[in-house]
C-alpha positions as CSV (number, residue, x, y, z in Angstrom):
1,X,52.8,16.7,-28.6
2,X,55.2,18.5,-25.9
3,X,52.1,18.3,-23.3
4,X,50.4,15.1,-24.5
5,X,52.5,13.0,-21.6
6,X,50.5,14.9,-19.1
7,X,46.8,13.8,-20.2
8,X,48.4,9.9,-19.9
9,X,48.9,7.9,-16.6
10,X,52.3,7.2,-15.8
11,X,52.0,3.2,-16.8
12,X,50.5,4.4,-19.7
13,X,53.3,6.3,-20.8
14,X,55.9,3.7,-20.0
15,X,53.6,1.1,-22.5
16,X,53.7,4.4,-25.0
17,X,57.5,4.4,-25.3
18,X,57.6,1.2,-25.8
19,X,55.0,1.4,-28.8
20,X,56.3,4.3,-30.0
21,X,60.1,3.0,-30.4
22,X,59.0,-0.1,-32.1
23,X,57.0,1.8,-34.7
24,X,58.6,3.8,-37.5
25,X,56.3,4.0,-39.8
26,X,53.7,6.0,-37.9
27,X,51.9,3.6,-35.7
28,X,52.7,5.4,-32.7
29,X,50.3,7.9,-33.6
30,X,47.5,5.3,-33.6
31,X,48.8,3.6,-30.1
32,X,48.8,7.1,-28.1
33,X,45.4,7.6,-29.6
34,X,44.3,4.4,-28.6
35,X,45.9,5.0,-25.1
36,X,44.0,8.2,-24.5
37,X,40.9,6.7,-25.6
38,X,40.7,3.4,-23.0
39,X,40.2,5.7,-19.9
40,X,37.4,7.4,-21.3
41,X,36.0,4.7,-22.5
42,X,36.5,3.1,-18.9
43,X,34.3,5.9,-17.2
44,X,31.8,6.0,-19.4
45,X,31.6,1.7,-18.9
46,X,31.2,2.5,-15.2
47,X,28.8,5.5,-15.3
48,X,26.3,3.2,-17.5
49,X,26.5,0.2,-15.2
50,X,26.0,2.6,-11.8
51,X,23.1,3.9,-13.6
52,X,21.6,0.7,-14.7
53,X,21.8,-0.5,-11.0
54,X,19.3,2.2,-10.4
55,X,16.6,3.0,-12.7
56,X,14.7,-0.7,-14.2
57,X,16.7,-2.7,-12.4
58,X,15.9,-6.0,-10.8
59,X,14.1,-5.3,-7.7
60,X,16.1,-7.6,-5.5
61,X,18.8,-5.3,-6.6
62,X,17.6,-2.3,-6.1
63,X,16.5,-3.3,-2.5
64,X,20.1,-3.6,-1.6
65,X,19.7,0.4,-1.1
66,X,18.0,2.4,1.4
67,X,16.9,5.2,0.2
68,X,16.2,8.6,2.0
69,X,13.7,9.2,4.7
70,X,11.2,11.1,2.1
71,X,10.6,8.0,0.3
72,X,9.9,6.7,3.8
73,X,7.4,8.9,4.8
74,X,5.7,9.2,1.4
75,X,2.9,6.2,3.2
76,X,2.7,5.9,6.8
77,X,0.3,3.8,8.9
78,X,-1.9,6.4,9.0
79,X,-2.5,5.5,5.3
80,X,-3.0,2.0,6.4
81,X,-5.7,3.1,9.0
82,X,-7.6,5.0,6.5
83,X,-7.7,2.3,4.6
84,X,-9.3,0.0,6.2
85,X,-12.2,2.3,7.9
86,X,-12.7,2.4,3.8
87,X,-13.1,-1.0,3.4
88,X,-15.6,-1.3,6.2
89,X,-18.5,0.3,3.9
90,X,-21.8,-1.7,2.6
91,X,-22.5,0.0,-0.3
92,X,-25.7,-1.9,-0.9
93,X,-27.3,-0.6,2.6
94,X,-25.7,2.6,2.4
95,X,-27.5,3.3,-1.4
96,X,-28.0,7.0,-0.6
97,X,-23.9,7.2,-1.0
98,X,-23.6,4.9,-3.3
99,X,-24.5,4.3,-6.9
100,X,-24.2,0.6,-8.0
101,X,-22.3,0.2,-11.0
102,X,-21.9,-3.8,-11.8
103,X,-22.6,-7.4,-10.5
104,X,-21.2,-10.1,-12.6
105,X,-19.8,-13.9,-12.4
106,X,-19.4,-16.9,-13.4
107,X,-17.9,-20.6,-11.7
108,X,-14.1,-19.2,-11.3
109,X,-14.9,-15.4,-10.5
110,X,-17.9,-12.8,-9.0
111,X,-17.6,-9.1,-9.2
112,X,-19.4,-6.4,-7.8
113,X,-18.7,-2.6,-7.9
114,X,-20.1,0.7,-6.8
115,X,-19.1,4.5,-7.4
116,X,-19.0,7.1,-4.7
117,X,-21.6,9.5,-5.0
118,X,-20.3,12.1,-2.3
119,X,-17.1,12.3,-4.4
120,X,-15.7,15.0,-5.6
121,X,-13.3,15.1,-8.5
122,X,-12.1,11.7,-10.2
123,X,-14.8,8.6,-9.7
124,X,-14.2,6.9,-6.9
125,X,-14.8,3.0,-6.8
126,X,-15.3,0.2,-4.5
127,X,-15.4,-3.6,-6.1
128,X,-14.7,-6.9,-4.6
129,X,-13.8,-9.5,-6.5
130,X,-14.1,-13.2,-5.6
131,X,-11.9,-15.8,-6.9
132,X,-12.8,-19.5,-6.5
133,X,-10.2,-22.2,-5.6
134,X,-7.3,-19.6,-4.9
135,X,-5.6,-18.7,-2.1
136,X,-4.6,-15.2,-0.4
137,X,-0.8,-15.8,-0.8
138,X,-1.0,-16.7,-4.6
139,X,-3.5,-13.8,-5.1
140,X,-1.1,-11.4,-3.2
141,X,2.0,-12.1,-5.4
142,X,-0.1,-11.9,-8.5
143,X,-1.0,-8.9,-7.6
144,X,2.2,-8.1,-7.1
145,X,4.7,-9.5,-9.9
146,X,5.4,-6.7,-12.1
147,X,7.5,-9.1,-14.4
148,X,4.6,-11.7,-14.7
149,X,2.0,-8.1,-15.6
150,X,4.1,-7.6,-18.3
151,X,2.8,-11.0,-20.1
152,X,-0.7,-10.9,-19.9
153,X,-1.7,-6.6,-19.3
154,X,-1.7,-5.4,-22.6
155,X,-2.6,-2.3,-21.2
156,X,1.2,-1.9,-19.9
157,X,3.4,-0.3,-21.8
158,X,6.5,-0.2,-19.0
159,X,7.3,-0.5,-15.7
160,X,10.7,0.1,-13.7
161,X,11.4,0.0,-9.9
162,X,12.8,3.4,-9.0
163,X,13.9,3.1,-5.2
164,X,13.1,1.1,-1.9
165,X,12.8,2.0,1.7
166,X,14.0,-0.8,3.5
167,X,13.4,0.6,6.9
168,X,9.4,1.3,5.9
169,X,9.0,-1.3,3.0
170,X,8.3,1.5,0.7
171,X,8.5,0.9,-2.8
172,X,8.4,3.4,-5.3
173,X,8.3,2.6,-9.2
174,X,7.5,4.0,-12.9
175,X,4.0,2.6,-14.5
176,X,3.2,3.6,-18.5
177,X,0.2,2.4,-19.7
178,X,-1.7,2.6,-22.7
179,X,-4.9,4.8,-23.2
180,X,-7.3,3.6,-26.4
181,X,-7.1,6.8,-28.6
182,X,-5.4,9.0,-25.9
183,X,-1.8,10.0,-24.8
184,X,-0.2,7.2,-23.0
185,X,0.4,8.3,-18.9
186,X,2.9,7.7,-16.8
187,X,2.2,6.4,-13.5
188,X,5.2,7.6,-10.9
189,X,3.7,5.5,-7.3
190,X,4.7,4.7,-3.7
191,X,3.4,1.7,-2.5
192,X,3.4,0.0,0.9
193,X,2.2,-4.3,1.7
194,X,1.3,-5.3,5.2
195,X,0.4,-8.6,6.3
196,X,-2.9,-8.3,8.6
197,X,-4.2,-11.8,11.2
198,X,-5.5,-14.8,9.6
199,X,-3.9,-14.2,6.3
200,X,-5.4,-11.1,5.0
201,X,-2.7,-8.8,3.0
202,X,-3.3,-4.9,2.9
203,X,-1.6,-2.9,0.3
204,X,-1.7,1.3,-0.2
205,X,-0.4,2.7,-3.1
206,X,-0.4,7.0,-4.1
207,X,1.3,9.5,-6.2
208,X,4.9,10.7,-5.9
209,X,7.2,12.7,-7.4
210,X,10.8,11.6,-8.4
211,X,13.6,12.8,-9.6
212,X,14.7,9.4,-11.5
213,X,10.9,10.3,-13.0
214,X,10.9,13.9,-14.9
215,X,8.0,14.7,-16.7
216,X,8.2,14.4,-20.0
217,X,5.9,15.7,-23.0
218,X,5.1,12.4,-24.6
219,X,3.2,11.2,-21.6
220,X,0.3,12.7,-19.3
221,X,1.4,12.2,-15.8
222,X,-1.6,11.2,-13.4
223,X,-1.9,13.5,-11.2
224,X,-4.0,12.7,-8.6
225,X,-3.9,8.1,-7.7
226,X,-5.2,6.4,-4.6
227,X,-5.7,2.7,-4.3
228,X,-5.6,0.1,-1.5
229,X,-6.7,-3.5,-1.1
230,X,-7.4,-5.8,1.4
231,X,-7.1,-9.8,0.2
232,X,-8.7,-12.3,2.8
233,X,-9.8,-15.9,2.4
234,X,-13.5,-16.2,2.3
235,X,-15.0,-18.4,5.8
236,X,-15.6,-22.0,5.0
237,X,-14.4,-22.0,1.2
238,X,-11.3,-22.6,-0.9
239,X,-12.3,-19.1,-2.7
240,X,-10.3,-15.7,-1.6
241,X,-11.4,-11.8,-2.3
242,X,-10.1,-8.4,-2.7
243,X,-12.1,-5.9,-1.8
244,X,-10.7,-2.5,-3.5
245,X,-11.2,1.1,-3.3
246,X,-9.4,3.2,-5.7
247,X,-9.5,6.4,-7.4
248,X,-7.4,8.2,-10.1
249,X,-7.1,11.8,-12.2
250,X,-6.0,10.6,-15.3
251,X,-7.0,13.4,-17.7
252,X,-9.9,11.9,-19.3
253,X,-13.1,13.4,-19.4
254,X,-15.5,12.3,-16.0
255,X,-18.5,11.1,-18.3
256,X,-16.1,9.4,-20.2
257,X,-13.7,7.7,-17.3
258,X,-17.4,6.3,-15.8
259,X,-18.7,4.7,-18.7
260,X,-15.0,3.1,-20.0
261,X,-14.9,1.3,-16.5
262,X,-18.8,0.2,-16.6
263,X,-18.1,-1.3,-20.3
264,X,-15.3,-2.3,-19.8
265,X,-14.0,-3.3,-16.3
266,X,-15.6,-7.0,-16.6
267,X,-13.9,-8.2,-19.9
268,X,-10.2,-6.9,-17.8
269,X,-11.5,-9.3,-15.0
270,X,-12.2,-12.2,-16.9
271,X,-9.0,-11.4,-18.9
272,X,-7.3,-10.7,-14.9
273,X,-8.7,-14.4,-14.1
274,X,-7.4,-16.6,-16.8
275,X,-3.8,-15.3,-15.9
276,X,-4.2,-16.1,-12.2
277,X,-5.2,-19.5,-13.5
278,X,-1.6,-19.7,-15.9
279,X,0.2,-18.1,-12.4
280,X,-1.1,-20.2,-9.9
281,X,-0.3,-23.6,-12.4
282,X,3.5,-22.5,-11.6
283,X,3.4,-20.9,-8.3
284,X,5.5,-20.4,-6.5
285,X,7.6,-17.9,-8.5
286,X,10.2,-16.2,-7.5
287,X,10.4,-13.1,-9.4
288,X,12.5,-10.0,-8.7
289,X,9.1,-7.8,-7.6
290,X,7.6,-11.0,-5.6
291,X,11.7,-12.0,-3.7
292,X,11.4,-7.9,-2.7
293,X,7.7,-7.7,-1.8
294,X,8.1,-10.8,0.5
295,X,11.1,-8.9,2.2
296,X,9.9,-5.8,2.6
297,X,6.5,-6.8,3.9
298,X,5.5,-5.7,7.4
299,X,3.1,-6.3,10.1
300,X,-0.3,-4.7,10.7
301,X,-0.2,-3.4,14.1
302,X,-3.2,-5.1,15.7
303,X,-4.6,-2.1,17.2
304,X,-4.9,-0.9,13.6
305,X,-6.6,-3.9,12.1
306,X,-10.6,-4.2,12.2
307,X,-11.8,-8.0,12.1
308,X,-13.2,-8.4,8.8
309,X,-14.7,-12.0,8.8
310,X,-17.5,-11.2,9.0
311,X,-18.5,-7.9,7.8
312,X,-19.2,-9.1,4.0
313,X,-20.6,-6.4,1.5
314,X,-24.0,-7.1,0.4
315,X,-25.7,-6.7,-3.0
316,X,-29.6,-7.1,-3.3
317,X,-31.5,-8.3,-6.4
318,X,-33.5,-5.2,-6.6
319,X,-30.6,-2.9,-7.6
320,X,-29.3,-5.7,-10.2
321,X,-32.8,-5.4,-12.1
322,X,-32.7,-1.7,-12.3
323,X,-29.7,-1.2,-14.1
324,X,-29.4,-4.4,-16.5
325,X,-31.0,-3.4,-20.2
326,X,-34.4,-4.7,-21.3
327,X,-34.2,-8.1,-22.9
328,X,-36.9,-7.3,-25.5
329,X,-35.0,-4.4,-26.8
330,X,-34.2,-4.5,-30.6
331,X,-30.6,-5.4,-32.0
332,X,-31.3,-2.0,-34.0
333,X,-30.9,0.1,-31.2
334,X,-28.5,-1.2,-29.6
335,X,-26.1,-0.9,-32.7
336,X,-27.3,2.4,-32.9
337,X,-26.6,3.5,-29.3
338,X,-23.1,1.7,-29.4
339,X,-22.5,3.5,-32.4
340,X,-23.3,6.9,-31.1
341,X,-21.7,5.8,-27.5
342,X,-18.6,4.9,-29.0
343,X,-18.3,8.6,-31.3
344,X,-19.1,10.4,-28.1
345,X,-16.1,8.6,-26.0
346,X,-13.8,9.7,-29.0
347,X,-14.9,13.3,-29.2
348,X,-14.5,13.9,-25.0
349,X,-11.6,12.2,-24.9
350,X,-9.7,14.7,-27.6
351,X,-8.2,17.4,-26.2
352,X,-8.7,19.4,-29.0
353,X,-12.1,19.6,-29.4
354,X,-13.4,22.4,-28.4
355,X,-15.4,23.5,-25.6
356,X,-18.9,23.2,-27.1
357,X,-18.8,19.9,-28.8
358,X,-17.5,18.5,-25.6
359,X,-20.7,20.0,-23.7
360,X,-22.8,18.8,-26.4
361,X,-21.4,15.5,-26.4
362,X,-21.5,14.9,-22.7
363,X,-25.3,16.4,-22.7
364,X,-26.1,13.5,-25.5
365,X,-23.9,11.0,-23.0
366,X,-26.0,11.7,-19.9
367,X,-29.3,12.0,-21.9
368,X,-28.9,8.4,-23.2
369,X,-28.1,7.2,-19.3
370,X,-30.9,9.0,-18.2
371,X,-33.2,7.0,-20.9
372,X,-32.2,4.0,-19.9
373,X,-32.7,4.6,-16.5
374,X,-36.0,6.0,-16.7
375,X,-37.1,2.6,-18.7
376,X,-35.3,0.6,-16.3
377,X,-37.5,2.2,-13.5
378,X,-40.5,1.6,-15.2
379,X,-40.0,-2.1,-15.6
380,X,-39.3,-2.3,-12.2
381,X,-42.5,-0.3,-11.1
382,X,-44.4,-2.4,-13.4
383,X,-43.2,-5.8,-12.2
384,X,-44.0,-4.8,-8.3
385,X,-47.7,-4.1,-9.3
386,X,-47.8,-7.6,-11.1
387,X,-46.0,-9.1,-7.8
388,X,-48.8,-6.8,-6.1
């Protein structure tokens, strides 16, 4: 008790006499511990709410700070240039570097999308998507709103703005998203938006490291991500596209990444296009990620930017009929194949099967592909000799 007076502040041990002469019965026991418990409480208060300003908070917020000049430098235009040579492909004249994967549509929304042959390591994709009666600045912030994401991607678990570059309009943030059967993984991406002539947007995100972002057992970080768009109205329409390349190591099996996107890339369009529809019924809105996007946005240097009006990417019929199934086939088999498609997806994607089975199942994989192909190819034969 002799040294307790110097763990209190000075006006705290002025209030303490006063306590303690009133009280006889004890209760200046309670008061000094009370006393000695408000300033710890009061620093732990503050060390919460400096934290909390930092890691998921609004990103109007967090753009109040600059952040250091490797968060800068994480993309630089040289990413941007890059970018759009990439965008500047025609897959469908170009077939012997790229394998067409799916060309699909209806009245609000077309999609088409091919996969790099030349690449090596994770699949690498080039789509464009057309949306009718939209335009590039409502597309752009859909894109964009993290908080609006949260409401229609079921596929999101979380998401939390990390730090922002002022300076460079670097962003860089915390994705988790849900894998069917798998480990959830934990996106940690630096992301860059530049607004191009006419109205086209370009955007070029990648993997970082962070140290707001350790890794952490329960989630597979993604190693390897690279993705850019370009969004651009379409000449002599009230329709806009994005034309995307993108790429990502995620952990799952090759086999297995290529034929969960064929499957199932079109459904997350169609799902994609109904909430553009909800968004653009109450654009504007200014959310947190949209208010920051918009301020951090910067111009594309025009010595940079290739003219894209007219430089569309071209599809023909021909490749369409190869790869769409015969329409004479038997509901039998298809509930067979699905069946046998759908036991070999789970079996690659556990990571502990073991090295066999996973051989086996990717040899049953490509064996079925192959099948379809080679009947796909001889419809195709047979329907140019009845055209010859």
């Amino acid at each position: 008790m002799e040294k307790l007076h110097l763990l209190i502040p000075r006006w705290h041990r002025e209030v303490a006499r006063e306590f303690w002469r009133a009280s006889s019965y004890g209760g200046g026991w309670a008061t000094a511990a009370a006393l000695l418990f408000l300033p710890l409480l009061h620093f732990l208060l503050r060390r919460r709410l400096r934290r909390s300003t930092v890691v998921g908070a609004p990103a109007v917020k967090a753009a109040d700070h600059t952040s250091t000049s490797s968060v800068a430098n994480i993309i630089t235009e040289d990413d941007l240039r890059e970018l759009i040579s990439s965008l500047q492909v025609h897959p469908a004249k170009e077939r012997e570097d790229w394998e067409y994967v799916i060309s699909k549509g209806n009245d609000n929304i077309s999609y088409e999308a091919w996969r790099d042959k030349k690449a090596v390591g994770p699949p690498r994709y080039l789509s464009v998507t057309t949306f009718e009666r939209c335009s590039p600045e409502i597309l752009r912030d859909f894109y964009m709103d993290s908080e609006f994401r949260k409401e229609w991607d079921n596929t999101l678990f979380s998401q939390d703005q990390l730090e922002v570059d002022v300076g460079s309009g670097t962003e860089v943030g915390r994705t988790i998203k849900k894998f069917p059967f798998l480990t959830p993984r934990e996106y940690v991406l630096a992301w860059r938006v530049w607004e191009g002539h006419d109205n086209n947007f370009y955007c070029y995100i990648k993997e970082c490291e962070h140290t707001l972002a350790p890794h952490q057992k329960k989630y597979v970080r993604v190693s390897h991500f690279r993705s850019g768009w370009c969004i651009r109205k379409v000449p002599g329409t009230d329709a806009c596209e994005i034309r995307l390349v993108h790429e990502e190591a995620n952990g799952m099996n090759v086999e297995m990444a290529k034929l969960a996107f064929a499957k199932g890339i079109w459904s997350y369009v169609c799902k994609m296009d109904r909430a553009l529809r909800r968004y653009s019924s109450f654009y504007p809105r200014n959310s947190c990620s949209i208010l920051t996007m918009r301020r951090l946005i910067k111009k594309a240097p025009p010595s940079m930017e290739i003219d894209t009006r007219d430089k569309h990417l071209e599809t023909s019929n021909g490749i369409a009929v190869i790869t769409q199934p015969k329409r004479g086939e038997k509901a039998s088999k298809l509930i067979a194949k699905g069946i046998l498609l759908v036991g070999t997806i789970v079996c690659l994607s556990q990571a502990g099967s073991s090295v066999g089975a996973q051989v086996a199942m990717a040899c049953i994989l490509k064996k079925l592909t192959n099948n379809n192909n080679s009947k796909n190819n001889n419809n195709v034969r047979s329907s140019k000799g009845k055209n010859n």
